[in-house]
C-alpha positions as a Python dict, from the first residue, in 0.01 Angstrom:
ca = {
    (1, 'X'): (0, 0, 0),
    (2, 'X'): (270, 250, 53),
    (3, 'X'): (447, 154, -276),
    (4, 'X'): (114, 272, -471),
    (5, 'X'): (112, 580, -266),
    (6, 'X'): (424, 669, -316),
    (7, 'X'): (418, 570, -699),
    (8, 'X'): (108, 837, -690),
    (9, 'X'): (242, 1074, -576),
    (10, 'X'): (529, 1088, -799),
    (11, 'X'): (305, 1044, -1042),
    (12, 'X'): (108, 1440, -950),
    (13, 'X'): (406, 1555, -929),
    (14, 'X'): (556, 1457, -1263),
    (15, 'X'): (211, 1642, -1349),
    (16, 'X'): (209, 1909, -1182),
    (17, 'X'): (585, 1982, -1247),
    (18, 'X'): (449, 1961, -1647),
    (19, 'X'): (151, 2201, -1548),
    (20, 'X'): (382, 2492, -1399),
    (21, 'X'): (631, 2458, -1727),
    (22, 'X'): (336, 2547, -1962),
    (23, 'X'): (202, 2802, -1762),
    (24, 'X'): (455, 3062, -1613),
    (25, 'X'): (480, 3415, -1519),
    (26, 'X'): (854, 3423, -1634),
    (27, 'X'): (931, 3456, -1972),
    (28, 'X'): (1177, 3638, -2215),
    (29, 'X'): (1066, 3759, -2547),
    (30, 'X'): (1091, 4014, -2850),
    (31, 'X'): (780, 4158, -2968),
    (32, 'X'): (788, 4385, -3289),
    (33, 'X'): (510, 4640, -3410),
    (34, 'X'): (506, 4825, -3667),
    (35, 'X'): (224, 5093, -3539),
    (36, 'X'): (110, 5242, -3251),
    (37, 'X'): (-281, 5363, -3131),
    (38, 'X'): (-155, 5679, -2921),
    (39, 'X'): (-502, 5867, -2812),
    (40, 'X'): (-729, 5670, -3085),
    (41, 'X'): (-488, 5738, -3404),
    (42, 'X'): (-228, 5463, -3564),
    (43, 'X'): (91, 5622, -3581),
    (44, 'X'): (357, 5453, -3828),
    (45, 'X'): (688, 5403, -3555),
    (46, 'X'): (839, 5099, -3573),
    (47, 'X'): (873, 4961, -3200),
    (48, 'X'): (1052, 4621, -3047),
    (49, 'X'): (1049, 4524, -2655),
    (50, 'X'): (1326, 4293, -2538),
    (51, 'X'): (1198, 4132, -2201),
    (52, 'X'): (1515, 3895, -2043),
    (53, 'X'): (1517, 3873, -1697),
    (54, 'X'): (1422, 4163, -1508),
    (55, 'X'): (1509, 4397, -1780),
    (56, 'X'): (1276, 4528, -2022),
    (57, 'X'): (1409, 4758, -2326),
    (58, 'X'): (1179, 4940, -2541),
    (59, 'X'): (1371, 5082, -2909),
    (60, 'X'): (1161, 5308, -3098),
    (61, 'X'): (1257, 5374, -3473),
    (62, 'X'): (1189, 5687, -3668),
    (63, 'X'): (1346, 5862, -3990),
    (64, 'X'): (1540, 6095, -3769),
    (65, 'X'): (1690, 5835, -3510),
    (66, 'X'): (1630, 5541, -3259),
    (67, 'X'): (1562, 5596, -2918),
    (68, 'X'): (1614, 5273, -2651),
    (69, 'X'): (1424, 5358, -2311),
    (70, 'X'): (1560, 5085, -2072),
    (71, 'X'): (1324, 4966, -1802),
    (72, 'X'): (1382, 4800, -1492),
    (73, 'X'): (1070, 4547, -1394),
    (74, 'X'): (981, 4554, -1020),
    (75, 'X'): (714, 4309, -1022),
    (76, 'X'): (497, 4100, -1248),
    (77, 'X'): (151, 3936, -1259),
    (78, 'X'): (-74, 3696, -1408),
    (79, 'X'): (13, 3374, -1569),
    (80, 'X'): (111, 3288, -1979),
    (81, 'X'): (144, 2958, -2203),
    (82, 'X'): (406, 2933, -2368),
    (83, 'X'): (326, 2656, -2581),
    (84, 'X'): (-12, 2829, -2700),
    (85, 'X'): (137, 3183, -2622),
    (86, 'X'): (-162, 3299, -2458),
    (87, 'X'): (-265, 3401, -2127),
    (88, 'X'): (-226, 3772, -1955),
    (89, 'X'): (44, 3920, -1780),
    (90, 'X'): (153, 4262, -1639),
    (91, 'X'): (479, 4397, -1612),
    (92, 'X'): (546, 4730, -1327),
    (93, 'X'): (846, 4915, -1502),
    (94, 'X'): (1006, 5198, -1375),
    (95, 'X'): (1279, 5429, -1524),
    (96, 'X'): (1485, 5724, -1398),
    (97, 'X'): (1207, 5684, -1098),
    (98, 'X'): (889, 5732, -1441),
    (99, 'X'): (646, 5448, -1324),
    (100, 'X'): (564, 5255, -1633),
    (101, 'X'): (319, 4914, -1633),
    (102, 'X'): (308, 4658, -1982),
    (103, 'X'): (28, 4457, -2014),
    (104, 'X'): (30, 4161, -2239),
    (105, 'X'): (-295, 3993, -2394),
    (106, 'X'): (-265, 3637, -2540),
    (107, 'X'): (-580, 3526, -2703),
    (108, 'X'): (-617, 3268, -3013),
    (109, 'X'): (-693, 3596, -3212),
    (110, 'X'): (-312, 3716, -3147),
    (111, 'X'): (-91, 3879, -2883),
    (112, 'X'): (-196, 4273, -2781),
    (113, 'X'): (90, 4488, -2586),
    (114, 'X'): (-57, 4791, -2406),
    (115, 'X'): (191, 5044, -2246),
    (116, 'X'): (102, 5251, -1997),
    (117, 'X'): (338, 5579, -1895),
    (118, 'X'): (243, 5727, -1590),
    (119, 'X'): (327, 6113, -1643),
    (120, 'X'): (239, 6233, -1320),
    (121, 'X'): (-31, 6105, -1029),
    (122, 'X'): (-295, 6208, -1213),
    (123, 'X'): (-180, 6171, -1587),
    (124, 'X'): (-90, 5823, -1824),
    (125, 'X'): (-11, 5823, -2185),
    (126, 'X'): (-132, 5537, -2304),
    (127, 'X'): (19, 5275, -2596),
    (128, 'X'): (-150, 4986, -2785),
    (129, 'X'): (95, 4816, -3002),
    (130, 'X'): (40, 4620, -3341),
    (131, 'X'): (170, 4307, -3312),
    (132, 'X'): (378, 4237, -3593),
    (133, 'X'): (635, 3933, -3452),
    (134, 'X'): (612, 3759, -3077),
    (135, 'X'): (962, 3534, -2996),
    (136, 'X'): (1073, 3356, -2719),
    (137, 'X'): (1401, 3337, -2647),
}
């Protein structure tokens, strides 16, 4: 009798080891987009994040020149599969002390990236990304 319980409970385990790999809260990716919704228009700036470890580095291109904002992330929630790439998480950022929060949307539709700048205590600029490429790495 405690053979089969112990052969049981390896046995959950094995599962629920399987479980936690598909669905995590840590990943590392590149996501590219190729427009931005600032305020209800599209805006034509090309855009890549960079998420590895605790770091989180938005480039922006334009004609003129790129500018790379890097990011710091103090805490994340929510859960994502990896294996179907969907799920929800939220990334806290902060930056020279700027509060920052990225929210990502996994659905079977595609991936959405909103970015939200707080400005001041009472002010955000808000950012929804068009998902042009999603990687792991």
């Amino acid at each position: 009798m405690k053979h089969i319980f112990k052969i049981i409970t390896v046995v959950l385990l094995v599962f629920s080891a399987i479980e936690l790999n598909a669905q995590t809260s840590v990943i590392d990716f590149t996501l590219t987009s190729k427009s931005v919704n600032i305020s209800g228009q599209n805006v034509a700036i090309t855009s890549t994040f960079n998420k590895t470890g605790n770091s989180l580095i938005w480039t922006l291109y334009t004609n003129e020149k790129t500018d790379v904002n890097n990011f710091i992330i103090t805490n994340t929630t929510g859960y994502w599969n990896q294996d179907s790439s969907s799920g929800e998480l939220t990334y806290s950022l902060v930056n020279d002390g700027q509060q920052a929060n990225l929210h990502l949307l996994g659905q079977d539709t595609g991936i959405s990236a909103t970015f939200i700048f707080n400005i001041n205590d009472t002010e955000q600029a808000i950012y929804i990304f068009n998902i042009e490429t999603f990687s792991y790495q």
